[in-house]
C-alpha positions in Angstrom: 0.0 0.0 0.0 1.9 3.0 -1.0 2.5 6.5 0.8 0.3 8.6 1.7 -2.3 5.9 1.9 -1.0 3.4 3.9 -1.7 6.3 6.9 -5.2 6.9 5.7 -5.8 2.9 5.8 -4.4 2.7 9.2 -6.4 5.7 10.5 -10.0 4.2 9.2 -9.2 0.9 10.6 -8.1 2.7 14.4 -11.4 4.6 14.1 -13.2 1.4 13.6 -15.0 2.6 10.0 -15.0 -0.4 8.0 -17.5 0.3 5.9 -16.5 3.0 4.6 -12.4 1.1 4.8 -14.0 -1.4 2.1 -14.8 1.9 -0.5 -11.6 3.8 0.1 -9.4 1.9 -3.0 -12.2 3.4 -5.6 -12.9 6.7 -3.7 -8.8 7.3 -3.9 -8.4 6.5 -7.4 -11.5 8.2 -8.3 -10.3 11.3 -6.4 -6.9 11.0 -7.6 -7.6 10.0 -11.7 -4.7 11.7 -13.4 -7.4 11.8 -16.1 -9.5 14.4 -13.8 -6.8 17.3 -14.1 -4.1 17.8 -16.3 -2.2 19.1 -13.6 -2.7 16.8 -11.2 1.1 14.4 -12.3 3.1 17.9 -11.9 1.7 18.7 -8.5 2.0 15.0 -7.0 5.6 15.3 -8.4 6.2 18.9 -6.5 5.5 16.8 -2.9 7.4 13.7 -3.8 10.4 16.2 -4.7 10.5 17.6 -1.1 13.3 17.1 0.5 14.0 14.8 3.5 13.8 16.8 6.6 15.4 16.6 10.1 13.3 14.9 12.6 13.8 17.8 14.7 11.2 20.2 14.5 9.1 22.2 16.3 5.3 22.1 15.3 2.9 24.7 16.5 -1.0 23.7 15.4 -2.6 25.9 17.6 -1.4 29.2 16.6 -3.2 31.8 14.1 -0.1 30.7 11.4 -0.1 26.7 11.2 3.8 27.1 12.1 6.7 24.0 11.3 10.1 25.6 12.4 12.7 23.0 11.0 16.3 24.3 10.1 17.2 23.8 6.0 20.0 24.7 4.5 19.8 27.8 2.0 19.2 24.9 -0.8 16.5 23.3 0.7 14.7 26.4 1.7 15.0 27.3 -1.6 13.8 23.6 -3.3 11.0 24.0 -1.0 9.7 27.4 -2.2 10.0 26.6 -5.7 7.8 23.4 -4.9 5.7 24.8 -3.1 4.9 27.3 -5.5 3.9 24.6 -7.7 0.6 23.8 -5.6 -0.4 27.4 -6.1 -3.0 29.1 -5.5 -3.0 28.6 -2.4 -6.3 30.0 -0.9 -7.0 28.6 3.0 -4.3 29.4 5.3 -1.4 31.0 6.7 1.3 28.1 6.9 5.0 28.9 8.2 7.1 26.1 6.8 10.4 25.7 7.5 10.6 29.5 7.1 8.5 29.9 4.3 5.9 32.1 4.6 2.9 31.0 2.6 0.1 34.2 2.4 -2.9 32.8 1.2 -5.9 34.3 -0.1 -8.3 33.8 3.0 -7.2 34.5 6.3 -8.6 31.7 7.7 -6.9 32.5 11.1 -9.4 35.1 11.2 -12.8 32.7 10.7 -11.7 30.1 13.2 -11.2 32.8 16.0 -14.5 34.0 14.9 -15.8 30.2 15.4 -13.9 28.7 18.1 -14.7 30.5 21.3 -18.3 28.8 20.6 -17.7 25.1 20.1 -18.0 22.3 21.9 -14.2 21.7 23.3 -12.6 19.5 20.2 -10.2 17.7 22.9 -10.9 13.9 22.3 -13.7 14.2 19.8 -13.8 13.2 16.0 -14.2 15.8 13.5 -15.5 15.8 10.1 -14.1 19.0 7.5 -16.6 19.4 4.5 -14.7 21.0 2.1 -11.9 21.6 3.7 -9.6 22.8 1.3 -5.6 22.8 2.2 -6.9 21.6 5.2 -5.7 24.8 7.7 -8.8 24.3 9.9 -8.2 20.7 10.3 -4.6 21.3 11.6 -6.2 24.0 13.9 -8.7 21.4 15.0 -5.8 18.8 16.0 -4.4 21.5 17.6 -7.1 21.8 19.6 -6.9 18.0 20.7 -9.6 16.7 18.4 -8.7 12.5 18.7 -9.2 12.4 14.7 -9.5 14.7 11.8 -10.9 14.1 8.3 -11.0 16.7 5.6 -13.3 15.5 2.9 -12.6 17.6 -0.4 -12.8 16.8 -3.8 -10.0 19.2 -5.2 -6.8 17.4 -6.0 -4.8 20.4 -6.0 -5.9 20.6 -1.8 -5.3 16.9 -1.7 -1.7 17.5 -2.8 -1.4 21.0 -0.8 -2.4 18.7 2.3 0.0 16.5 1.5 2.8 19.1 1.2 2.2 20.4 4.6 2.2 17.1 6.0 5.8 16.7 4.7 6.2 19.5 6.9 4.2 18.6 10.2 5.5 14.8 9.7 4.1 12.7 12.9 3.5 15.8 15.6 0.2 15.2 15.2 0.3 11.1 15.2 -1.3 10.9 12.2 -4.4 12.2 13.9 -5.0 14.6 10.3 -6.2 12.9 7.3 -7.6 13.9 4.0 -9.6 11.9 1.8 -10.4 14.0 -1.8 -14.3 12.7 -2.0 -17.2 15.3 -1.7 -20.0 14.7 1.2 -21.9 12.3 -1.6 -19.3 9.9 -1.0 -19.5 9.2 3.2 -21.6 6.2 4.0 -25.1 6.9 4.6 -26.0 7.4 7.8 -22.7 6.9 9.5 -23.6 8.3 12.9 -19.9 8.6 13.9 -18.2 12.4 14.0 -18.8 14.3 17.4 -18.3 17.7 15.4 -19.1 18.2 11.7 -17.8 21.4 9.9 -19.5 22.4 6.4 -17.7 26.3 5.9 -18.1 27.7 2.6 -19.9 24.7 0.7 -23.8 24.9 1.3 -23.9 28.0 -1.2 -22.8 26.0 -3.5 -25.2 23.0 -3.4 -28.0 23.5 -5.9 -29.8 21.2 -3.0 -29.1 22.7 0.3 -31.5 20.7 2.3 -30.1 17.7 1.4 -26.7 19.0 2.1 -27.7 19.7 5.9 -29.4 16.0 6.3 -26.1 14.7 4.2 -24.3 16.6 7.5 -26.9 15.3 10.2 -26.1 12.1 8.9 -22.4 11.8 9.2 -23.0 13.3 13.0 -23.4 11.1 16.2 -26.4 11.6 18.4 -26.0 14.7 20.2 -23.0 15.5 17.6 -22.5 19.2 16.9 -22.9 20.6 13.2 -20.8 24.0 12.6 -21.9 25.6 9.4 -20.5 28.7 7.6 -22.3 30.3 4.6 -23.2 33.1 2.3 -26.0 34.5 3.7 -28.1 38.0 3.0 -30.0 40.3 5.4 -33.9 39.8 6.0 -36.8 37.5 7.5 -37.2 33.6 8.4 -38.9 33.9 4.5 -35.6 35.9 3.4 -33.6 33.6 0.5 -31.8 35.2 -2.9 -31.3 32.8 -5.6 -28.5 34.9 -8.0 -28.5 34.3 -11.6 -25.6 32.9 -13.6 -22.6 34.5 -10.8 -22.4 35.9 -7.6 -19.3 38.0 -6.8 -18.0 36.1 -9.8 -18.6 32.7 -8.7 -20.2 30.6 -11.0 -22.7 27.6 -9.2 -24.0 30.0 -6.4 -27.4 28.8 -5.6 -29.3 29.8 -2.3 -28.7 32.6 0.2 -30.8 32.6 2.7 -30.9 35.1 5.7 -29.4 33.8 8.8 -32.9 33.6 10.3 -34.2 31.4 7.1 -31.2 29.1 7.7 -32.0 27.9 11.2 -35.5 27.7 10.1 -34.3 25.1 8.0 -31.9 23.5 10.1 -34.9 23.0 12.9 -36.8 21.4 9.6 -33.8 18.9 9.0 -34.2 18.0 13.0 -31.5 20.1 14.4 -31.7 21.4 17.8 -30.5 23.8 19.8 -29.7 26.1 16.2 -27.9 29.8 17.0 -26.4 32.3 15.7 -22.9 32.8 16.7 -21.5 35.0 14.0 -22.7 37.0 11.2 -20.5 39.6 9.4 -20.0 40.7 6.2 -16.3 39.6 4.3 -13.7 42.3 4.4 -11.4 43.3 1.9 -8.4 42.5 4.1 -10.1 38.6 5.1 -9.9 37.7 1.5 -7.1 39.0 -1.3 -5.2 38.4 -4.1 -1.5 37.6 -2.6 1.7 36.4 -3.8 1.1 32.8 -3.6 -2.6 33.7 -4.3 -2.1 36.1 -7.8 -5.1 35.3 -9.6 -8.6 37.9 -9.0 -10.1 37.8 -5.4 -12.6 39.8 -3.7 -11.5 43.2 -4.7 -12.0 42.3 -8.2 -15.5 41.1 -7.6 -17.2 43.9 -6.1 -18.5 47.1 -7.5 -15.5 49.6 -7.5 -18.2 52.4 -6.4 -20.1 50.7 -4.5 -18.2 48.4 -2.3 -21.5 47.0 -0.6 -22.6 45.6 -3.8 -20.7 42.8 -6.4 -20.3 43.6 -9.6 -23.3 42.0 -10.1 -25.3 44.5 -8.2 -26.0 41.8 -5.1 -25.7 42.3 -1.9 -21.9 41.9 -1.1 -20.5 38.6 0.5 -21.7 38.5 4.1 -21.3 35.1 6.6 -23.0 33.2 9.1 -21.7 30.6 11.4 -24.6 28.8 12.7 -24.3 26.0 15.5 -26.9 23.2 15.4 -27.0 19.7 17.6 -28.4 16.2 16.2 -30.6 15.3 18.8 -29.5 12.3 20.9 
């Protein structure tokens, strides 16, 4: 069983999830097709090309920048910049690596200090990351003591990004971080098995939200805690803006509801306990085009007179995090 899988095997089979252990050869090869993205050979090449690195390092998970200080020689720093630059964009982070400073688009520090003073304590619980990109939250999460971590993403490129910073982290976290690159279609139906299950960023884009938040329920163990995070707009428990073809750019943006409309449906899907924790619209300095991030970002995407619109004319990006239970 080669690397990085063998980990993954080893992890499903501590965690006791053999059905799902029986569908993981397809889902990886599926996830992984070279046929999927042409890119996909050159960035599983950029992580095999990392160098070796000293055992001795210092990992910090629970800091705003997920932090590996590890001393290379001017050449490796160097080999590892230019490889790392190969998994670019880079879009959920910051990452300190071996003295590499990766800037990504999102300040993500900034969402999970936003969301963590209200969750249940992680410490000994196992987490679910819908969408998860590079995977910053879930090494945030292990640093918070969560027992076991998956990030469930369909994006290669994150897959190998995950994959580079575990180079990095190596066994700090005792293999307690995994990523799997299958959407939410592709956990076993009614699992019942994660204590805590984050969906940030990903119910916008589900031309079926409903079904997203039972898909979510699902996965959770009785009394398990759902943390969402969405596009949402101002208004009423009735309050929800379908956009046409974009939103702010984005193509496959479906429903914003208000804040109020979304716990209305959570209490539909059999949540309990469904509040507010957060709402705020996204700022100009939470999301930007960066160095290891050069493409468009949000500045490009909303009206240059009118910063409270997109250039759409919609309401600009505003957030929710929302906190739900699945009743025991």
């Amino acid at each position: 069983m080669p690397h990085p899988h063998r980990e993954l095997y080893h992890a499903f089979i501590d965690q006791g999830l053999d059905t799902w252990l029986a569908r993981l050869p397809e889902q990886l090869a599926r996830g992984l097709d070279r046929n999927r993205h042409g890119d996909l050979p050159a960035w599983e090449k950029a992580v095999a090309k990392l160098p070796a690195l000293p055992s001795e390092r210092r990992v910090d998970l629970n800091s705003d920048t997920v932090t590996v200080d590890i001393d290379l020689t001017d050449s490796q720093k160097r080999q590892c910049f230019n490889l790392l630059r190969k998994l670019a964009p880079w879009r959920k982070g910051p990452f300190q690596l071996g003295g590499i400073h990766i800037d990504t688009e999102w300040r993500s520090d900034w969402k999970w200090q936003r969301v963590a003073p209200h969750l249940a304590p992680l410490e000994y619980r196992k987490v679910l990351d819908v969408g998860g990109g590079s995977g910053y939250h879930a090494w945030r999460m292990a640093g918070a003591g969560a027992a076991f971590v998956l990030v469930i993403d369909p994006s290669p490129r994150f897959y190998w990004q995950f994959q580079a910073v575990r180079h990095f982290v190596g066994e700090a976290d005792s293999g307690r971080t995994q990523f799997l690159p299958v959407g939410i279609e592709d956990v076993p139906e009614n699992l019942g098995f994660f204590d805590t299950v984050f969906s940030m960023g990903v119910l916008y884009h589900r031309p079926a939200p409903l079904e997203h938040l039972q898909q979510l329920k699902a996965a959770l163990a009785p009394c398990g805690e759902l943390v969402l995070e969405t596009l949402v707009v101002e208004g009423d428990e009735q309050t929800v803006f379908m956009p046409g073809e974009r939103y702010a750019a984005m193509p496959n943006v479906y429903f914003l509801p208000s804040s109020k409309a979304l716990c209305h449906w959570l209490e539909r899907c059999g949540f309990t306990n469904v509040r507010v924790v957060d709402e705020a619209a996204t700022t100009l300095d939470e999301q930007r085009s960066t160095d290891w991030m050069t493409y468009q970002s949000l500045a490009d995407f909303l009206d240059p007179d009118d910063r409270t619109r997109t250039i759409e004319g919609y309401p600009a990006p505003r957030r929710a995090v929302i906190l739900a239970n699945k009743p025991g």
